[in-house]
N, C-alpha and C positions, 0 to 999 in steps of 0.2 A: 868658383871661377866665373859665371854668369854673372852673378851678382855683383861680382869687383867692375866687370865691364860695364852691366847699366850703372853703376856707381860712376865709375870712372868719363862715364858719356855725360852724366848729371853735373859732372865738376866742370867738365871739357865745355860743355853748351854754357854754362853759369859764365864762365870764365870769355868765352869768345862771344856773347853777348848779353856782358852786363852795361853797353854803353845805348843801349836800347829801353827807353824809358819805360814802353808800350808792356814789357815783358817783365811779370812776376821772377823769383827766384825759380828752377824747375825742380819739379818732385817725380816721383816714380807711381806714387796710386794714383788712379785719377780723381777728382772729386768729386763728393756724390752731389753736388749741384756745382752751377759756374760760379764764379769767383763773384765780389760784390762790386770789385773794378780791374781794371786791365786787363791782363791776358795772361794764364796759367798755362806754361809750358808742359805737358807733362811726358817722360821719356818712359820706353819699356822695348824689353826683347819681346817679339813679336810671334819667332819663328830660329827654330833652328833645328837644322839637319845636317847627315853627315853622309858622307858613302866608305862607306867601309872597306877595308881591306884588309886582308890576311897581316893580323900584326899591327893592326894600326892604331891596337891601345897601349901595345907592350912600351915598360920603363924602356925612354931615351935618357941620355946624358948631358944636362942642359946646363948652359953657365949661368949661376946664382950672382946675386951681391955677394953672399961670401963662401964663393968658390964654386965647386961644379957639384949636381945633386942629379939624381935618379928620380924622372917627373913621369907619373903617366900621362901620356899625351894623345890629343881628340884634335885629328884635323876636322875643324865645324865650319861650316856658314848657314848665318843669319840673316833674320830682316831686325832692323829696328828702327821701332815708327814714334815720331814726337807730331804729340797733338798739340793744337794753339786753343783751349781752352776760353773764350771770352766773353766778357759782363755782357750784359744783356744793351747796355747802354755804349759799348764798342762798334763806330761802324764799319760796314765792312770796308774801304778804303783803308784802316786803321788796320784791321786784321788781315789783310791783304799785303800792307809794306811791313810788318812783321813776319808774316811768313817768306816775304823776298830775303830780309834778313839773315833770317837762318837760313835759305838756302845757300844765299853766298859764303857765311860764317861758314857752314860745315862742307864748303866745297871749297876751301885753302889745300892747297899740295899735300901741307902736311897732315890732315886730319884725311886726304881720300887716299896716301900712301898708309894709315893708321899710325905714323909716327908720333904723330901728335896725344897719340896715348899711353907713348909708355913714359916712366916717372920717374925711370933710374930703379925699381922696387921690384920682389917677385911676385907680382900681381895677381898671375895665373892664367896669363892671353898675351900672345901677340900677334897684333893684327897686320894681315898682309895689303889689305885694302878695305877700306869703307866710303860707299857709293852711291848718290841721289839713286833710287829706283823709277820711284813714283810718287808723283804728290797728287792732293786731292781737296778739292776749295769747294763745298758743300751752298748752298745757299742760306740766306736768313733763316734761323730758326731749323736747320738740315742737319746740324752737327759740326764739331768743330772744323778747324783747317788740320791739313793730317801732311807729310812728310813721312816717306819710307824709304828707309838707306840698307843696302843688302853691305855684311859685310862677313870678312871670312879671314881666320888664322887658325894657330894652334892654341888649344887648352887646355890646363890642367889643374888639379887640386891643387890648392896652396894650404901649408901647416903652420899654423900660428906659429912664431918665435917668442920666445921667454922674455928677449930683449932685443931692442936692435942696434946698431952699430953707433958709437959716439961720436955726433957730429964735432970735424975740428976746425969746421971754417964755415959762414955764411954766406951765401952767394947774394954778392951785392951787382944792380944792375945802380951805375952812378950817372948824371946826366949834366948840368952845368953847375953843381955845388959840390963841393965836398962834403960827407957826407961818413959820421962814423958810424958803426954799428955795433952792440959788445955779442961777443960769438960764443957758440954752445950756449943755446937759448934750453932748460927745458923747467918742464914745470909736474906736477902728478894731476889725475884727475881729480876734481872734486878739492882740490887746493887751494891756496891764497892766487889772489889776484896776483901778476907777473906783471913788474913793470919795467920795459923797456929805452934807458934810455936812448934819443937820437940826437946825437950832433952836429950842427951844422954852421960852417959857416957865409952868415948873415951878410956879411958885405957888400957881396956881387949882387944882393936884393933890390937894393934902393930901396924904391918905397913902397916895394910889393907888399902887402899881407903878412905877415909875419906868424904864418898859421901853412900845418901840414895837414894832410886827409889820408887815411890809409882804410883796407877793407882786408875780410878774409879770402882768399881764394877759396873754391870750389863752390858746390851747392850744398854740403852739410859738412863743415869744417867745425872738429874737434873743440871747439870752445866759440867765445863773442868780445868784441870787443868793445872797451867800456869808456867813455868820453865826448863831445858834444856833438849832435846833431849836424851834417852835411848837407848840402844842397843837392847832392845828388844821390838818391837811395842807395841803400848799401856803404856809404862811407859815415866814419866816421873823422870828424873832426880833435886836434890836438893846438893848444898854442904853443908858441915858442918863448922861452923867457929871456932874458937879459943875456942870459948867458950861452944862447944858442943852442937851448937842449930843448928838445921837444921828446914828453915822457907817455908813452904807448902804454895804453894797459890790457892787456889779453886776461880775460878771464877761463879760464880749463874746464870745459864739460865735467858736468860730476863722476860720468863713469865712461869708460873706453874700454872694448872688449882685447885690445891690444894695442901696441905702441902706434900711434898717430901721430900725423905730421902739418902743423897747422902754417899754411904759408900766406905771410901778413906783403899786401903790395903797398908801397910809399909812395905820396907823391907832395906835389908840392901845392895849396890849395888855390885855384882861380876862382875865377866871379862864380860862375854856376857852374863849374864842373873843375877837375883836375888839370893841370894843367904843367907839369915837368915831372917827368918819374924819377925818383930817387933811389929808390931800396927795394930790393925783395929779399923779406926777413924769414926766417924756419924756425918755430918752435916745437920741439918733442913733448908732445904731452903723453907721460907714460901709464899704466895701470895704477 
């Protein structure tokens, strides 16, 4: 259940600031030396405590995805702290509006109510708040820049499932094109490459680009995706053909300890960065 959380923070931080150049993907061990450029994020539970109460492990009766289940449950609060990790040849004004960054990023409504954490999934936490504590800006050669967020809900074990539920529809976010997608995307680990086609049409373009960029969400998403270099790290570049398809290729990790869920974001390609959101696509990569 710990574990799903700093997972779940590692996707949350990837996701709310991947438009931050300065900033590696984040990881959870720290490195045994600084990175050889930019700035390594790295996330961890820090601290956690509880105060206990007569009964206050015993099985409650909690609404699941599929249906109601007997969870044992840990009212917890935490700390947890993301360091800013940075080359040697990073100055500090650089690692300075990086750290402003995430502060803003992780102090949206939704991520200090902890909404912003749950997935629709049984995770094994729901958080009732997560909140700037303390931050701490070290000098040259001091140690990294550090951020402490104290945060607190209920937790519990979570039991692997056999299988999980058959997606019947895609959730598409659509923007000034139309835009098709083909639905019940899934693929096996360690599989043939999955190719995805996307339609679109072309008209309302003029003389845009005739090129899309999509990336994986989270910071370690179940497989990679396979096709031309982007301008802006993290994406990946696709063309479009004649016929207004543009063909995604998601490659599946070789092995998943259980059903995963790789979620591909679309967009439309600009000069140096994205630039009209098209699609957020879901594939099930299974065991």
């Amino acid at each position: 259940m710990l574990d799903a959380f700093e997972a779940r923070l590692a996707d949350l931080f990837a996701d709310r600031l991947a438009g931050v150049p300065e900033l590696r993907l984040p990881v959870r061990t720290p490195p045994a030396a600084p990175p050889a450029s930019l700035i390594q994020p790295v996330l961890r539970v820090v601290n956690v405590s509880a105060a206990p109460v007569l009964g206050d492990d015993a099985p409650r009766v909690r609404r699941l995805p599929g249906g109601l289940g007997l969870r044992t449950v840990l009212e917890l609060q935490g700390v947890a702290a993301v360091d800013l990790v940075a080359a040697v040849d990073v100055a500090r004004p650089v690692r300075l509006a990086a750290l402003d960054a995430v502060l803003v990023a992780l102090h949206a409504e939704d991520v200090r109510s902890g909404a912003a954490f749950a997935d629709g999934t049984d995770q094994g936490f729901l958080l009732r708040g997560f909140r700037l504590s303390d931050a701490v800006a070290p000098g040259e050669g001091e140690g990294p820049l550090r951020a402490l967020f104290a945060f607190a809900g209920d937790f519990w074990p979570v039991r692997p499932d056999d299988s999980g539920p058959a997606i019947a529809t895609i959730p598409t976010r659509l923007a000034s094109l139309p835009v098709t997608v083909p639905a019940g995307l899934s693929v096996r680990a360690g599989g043939p490459d999955l190719v995805i086609p996307l339609t679109l049409d072309l008209r309302s373009l003029g003389a845009a680009p005739a090129r899309v960029v999509a990336r994986l969400r989270g910071a370690a998403p179940p497989g990679s995706l396979i096709g031309d270099a982007a301008p802006l790290p993290g994406f990946t570049a696709y063309p479009v053909d004649a016929d207004g398809v543009a063909r995604l290729v998601f490659r599946p990790a070789a092995m998943v300890a259980a059903m995963a869920i790789a979620g591909i974001e679309v967009s439309l390609a600009g000069v140096v960065q994205p630039s009209v959101a098209l699609a957020e696509i879901s594939v099930r990569v299974l065991p």
